[in-house]
N, C-alpha and C positions, 0 to 999 in steps of 0.2 A: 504494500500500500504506500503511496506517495504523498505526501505532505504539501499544501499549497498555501502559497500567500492568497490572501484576502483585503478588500480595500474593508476599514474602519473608518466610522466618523470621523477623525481628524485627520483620515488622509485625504475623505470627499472634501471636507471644510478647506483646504490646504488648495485641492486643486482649483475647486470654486473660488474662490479668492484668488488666485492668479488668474484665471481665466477673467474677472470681473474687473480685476487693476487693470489689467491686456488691452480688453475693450475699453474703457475710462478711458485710458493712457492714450485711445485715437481716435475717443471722443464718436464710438461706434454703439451704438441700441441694439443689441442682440437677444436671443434666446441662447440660454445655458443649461446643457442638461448630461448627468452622469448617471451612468451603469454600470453594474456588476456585471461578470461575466455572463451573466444568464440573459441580461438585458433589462434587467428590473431598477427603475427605475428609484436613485439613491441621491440624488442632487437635481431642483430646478430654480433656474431666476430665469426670468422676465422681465430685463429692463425697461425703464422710461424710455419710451419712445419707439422699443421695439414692435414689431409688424404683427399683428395677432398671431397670422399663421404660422410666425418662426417658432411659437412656442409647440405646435405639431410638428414641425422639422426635425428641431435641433434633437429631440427625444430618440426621433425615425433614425436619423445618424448616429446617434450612438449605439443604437441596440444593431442598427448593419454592420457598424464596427467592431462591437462588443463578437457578435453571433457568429461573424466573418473571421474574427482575427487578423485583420487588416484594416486598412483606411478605405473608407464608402469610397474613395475617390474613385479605388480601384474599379469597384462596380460602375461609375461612372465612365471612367475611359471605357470599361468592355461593352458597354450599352452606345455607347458615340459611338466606339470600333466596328459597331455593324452587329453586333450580339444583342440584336431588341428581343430576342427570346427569352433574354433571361429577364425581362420584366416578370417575366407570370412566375417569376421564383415564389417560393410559399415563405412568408414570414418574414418580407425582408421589405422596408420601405426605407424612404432616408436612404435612397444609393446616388447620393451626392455627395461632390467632397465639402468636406468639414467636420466629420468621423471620424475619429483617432485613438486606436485601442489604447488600453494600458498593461505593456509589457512588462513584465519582473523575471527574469533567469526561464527563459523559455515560455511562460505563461501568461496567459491573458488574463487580466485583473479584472477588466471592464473597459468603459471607453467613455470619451467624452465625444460630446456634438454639440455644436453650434452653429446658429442658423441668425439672417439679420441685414449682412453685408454681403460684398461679395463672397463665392464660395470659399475664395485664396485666402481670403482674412476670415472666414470664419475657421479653416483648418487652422492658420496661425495663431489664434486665441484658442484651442483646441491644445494646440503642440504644446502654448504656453503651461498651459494647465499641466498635462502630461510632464512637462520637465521641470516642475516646480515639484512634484514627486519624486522622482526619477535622479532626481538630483544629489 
């Protein structure tokens, strides 16, 4: 039997709060939202000014990232690449980038997603979170 890390409350708190300084810092209204590995949902904010629907986004990105083990981006590029089939994938929304698992020694912790701005700044306030952990 193998032994796994798990995120705890002050590691969500930790990444939320980088993620929340991130967007501050460039003056961006985002959805913020973290998952466990499973995709259950463990951290959301909903800034001032962000878009109602980002807060169904940013969720849908993390749990593709979470469930995927990779960044939604991925699923993005293979969906533009000409792979529209894999829309009818079962269980998988948020295959946008701004998705960003959370890696520990081979394992996926959960992820973060963010939705709001563009995709590219919503992964970068994503990554921030993730390396304010990770660090």
């Amino acid at each position: 039997m193998k032994t796994k890390s798990v995120l705890e409350f002050s590691d969500v708190k930790v990444m939320g709060d980088a993620a929340h300084a991130e967007a501050v810092k460039h003056n961006w209204a985002v959805s913020i939202a973290i998952v466990d590995d499973g995709g259950h949902l463990l951290w959301f904010q909903r800034m001032d000014g962000a878009a109602p629907i980002s807060a169904h986004i940013a969720p849908g990105k993390a749990r593709a990232a979470a469930m995927g083990r990779r960044e939604s981006k991925v699923y993005e590029d293979m969906i533009n690449g000409g792979r529209a089939s894999f829309l009818s994938a079962p269980g998988l929304e948020g295959m946008l980038e701004g998705g960003v698992p959370i890696l520990k020694d081979g394992q996926c912790l959960g992820a973060v997603g963010v939705s709001g701005v563009k995709s590219s700044e919503d992964a970068q306030i994503a990554k921030s979170a993730v390396a304010a952990l990770i660090a």
